[in-house]
C-alpha positions as CSV (number, residue, x, y, z in Angstrom):
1,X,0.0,0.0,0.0
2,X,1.1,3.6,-0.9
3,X,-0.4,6.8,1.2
4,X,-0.5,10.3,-0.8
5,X,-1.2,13.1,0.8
6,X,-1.8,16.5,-1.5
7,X,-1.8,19.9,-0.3
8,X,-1.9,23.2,-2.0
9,X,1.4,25.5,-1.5
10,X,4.3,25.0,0.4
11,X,4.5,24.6,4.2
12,X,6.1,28.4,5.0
13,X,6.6,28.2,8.4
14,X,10.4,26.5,8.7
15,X,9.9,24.7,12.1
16,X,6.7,22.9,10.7
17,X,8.5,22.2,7.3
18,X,10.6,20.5,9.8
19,X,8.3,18.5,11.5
20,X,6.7,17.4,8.1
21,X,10.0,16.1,7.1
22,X,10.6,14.1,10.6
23,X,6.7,12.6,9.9
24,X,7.7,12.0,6.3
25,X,10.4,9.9,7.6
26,X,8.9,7.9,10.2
27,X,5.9,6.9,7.9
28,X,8.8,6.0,5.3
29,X,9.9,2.9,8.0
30,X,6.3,1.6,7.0
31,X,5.3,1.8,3.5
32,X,6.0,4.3,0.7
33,X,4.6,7.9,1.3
34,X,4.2,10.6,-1.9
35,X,4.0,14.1,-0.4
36,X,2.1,16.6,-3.4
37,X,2.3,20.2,-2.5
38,X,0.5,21.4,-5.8
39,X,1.8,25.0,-7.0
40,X,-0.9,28.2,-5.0
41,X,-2.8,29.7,-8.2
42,X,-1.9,33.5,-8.8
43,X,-5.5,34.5,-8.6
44,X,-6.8,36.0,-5.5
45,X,-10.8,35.3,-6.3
46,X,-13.4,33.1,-6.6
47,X,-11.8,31.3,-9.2
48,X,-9.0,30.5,-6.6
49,X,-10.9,27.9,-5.2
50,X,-12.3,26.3,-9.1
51,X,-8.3,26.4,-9.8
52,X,-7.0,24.6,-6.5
53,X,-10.0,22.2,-6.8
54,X,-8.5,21.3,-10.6
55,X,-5.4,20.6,-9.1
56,X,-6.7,18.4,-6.3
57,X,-9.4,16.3,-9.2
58,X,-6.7,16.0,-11.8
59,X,-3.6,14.3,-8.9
60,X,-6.0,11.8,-8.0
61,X,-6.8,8.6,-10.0
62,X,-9.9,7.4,-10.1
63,X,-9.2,4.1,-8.0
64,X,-7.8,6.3,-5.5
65,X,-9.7,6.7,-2.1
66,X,-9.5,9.8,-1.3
67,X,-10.3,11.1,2.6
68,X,-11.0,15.1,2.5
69,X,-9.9,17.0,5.5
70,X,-12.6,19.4,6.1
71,X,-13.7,21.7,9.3
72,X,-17.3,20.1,9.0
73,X,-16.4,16.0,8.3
74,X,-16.3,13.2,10.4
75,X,-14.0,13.3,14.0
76,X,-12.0,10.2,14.7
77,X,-10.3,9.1,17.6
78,X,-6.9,8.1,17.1
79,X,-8.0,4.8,17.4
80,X,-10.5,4.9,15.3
81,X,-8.2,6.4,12.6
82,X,-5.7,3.5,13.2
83,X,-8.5,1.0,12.7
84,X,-10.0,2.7,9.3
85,X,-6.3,2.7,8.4
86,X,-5.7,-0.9,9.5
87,X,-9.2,-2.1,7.6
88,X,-8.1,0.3,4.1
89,X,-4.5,-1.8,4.5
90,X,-6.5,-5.7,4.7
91,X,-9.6,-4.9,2.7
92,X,-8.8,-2.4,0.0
93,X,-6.0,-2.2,-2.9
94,X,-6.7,1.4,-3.5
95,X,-4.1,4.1,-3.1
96,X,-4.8,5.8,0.0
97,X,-5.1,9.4,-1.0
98,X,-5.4,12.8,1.9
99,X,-6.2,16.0,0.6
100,X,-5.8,19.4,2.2
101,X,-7.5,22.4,0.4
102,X,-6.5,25.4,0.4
103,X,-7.6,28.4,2.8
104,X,-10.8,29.4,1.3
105,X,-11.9,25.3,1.0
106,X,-12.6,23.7,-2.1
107,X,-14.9,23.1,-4.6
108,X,-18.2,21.2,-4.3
109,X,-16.8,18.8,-7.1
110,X,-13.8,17.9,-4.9
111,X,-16.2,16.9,-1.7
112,X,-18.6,14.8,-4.1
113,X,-15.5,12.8,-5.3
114,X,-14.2,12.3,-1.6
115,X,-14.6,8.8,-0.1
116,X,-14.2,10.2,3.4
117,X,-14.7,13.9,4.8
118,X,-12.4,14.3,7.8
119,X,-12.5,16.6,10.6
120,X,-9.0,17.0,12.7
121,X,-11.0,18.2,15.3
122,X,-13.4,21.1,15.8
123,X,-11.1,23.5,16.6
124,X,-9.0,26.2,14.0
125,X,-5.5,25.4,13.0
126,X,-3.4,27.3,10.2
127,X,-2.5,25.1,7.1
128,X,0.9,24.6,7.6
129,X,0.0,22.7,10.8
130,X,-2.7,20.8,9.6
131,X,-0.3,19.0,7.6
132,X,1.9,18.2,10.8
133,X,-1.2,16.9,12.4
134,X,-2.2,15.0,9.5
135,X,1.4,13.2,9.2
136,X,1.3,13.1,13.1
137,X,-1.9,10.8,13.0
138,X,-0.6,8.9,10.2
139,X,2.5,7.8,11.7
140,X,0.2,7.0,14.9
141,X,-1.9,4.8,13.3
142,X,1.1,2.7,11.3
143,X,2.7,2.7,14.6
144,X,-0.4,1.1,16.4
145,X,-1.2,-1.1,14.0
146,X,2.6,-2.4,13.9
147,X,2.7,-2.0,17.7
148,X,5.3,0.4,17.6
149,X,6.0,2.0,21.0
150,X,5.2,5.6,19.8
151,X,1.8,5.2,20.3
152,X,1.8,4.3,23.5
């Protein structure tokens, strides 16, 4: 199994780029990780949402399954993430595919074709850590369901 996450720009703040990279690497020690960080558009509109939502429809193929992080989707435990991990790893050959939007969201095209709509939790966080969180709860997961110390 392969785990893609996408995101639109590149992670600004230094100590966070950081702390990607570490999470990058950990994941690594478990199976094959492809980090996308799609090109910001130049326009500052309402098309800035139709052109990030391109992006985010034309990286995906259409086996992948694709889990949306979105303010308003679902809230998992960790647990429960390891286990909908765990399951995706036994029961389904897709590609395992995360996608974070950019700042304004994204299109209503891009939530129809996701699989899963994700919440992170209920609470506000920039972009840049989003993605540390994201790779954070990743590594968890593979590290629970390898019974890796880190999660305990």
């Amino acid at each position: 199994m392969k785990i893609r996450v996408f995101w639109i720009g590149k992670t600004g703040d230094g100590n966070l780029a950081r702390l990607v990279s570490d999470y990058a690497s950990r994941i690594e020690r478990f199976l094959p990780l492809e980090i996308i960080e799609a090109k910001e558009p130049r326009v500052h509109d309402a098309k800035r949402i139709d052109s990030e939502s391109e992006k985010i429809l034309a990286s995906l193929d259409s086996s992948d399954r694709m889990v949306l992080l979105d303010p308003v989707g679902k809230e998992w435990t960790s647990p429960q993430f390891a286990q909908m991990v765990a399951r995706h790893m036994r029961e389904d050959p897709r590609r395992l595919t995360f996608v974070i939007g950019g700042f304004n969201g994204v299109s209503a095209a891009v939530k129809k074709r996701a699989d899963v709509v994700w919440s992170l939790s209920p609470l506000t966080f920039t972009h840049d850590l989003c993605r540390v969180l994201l790779l954070e709860q990743i590594y968890r997961a593979l590290s629970t369901i390898h019974n890796h110390p880190y999660s305990r």
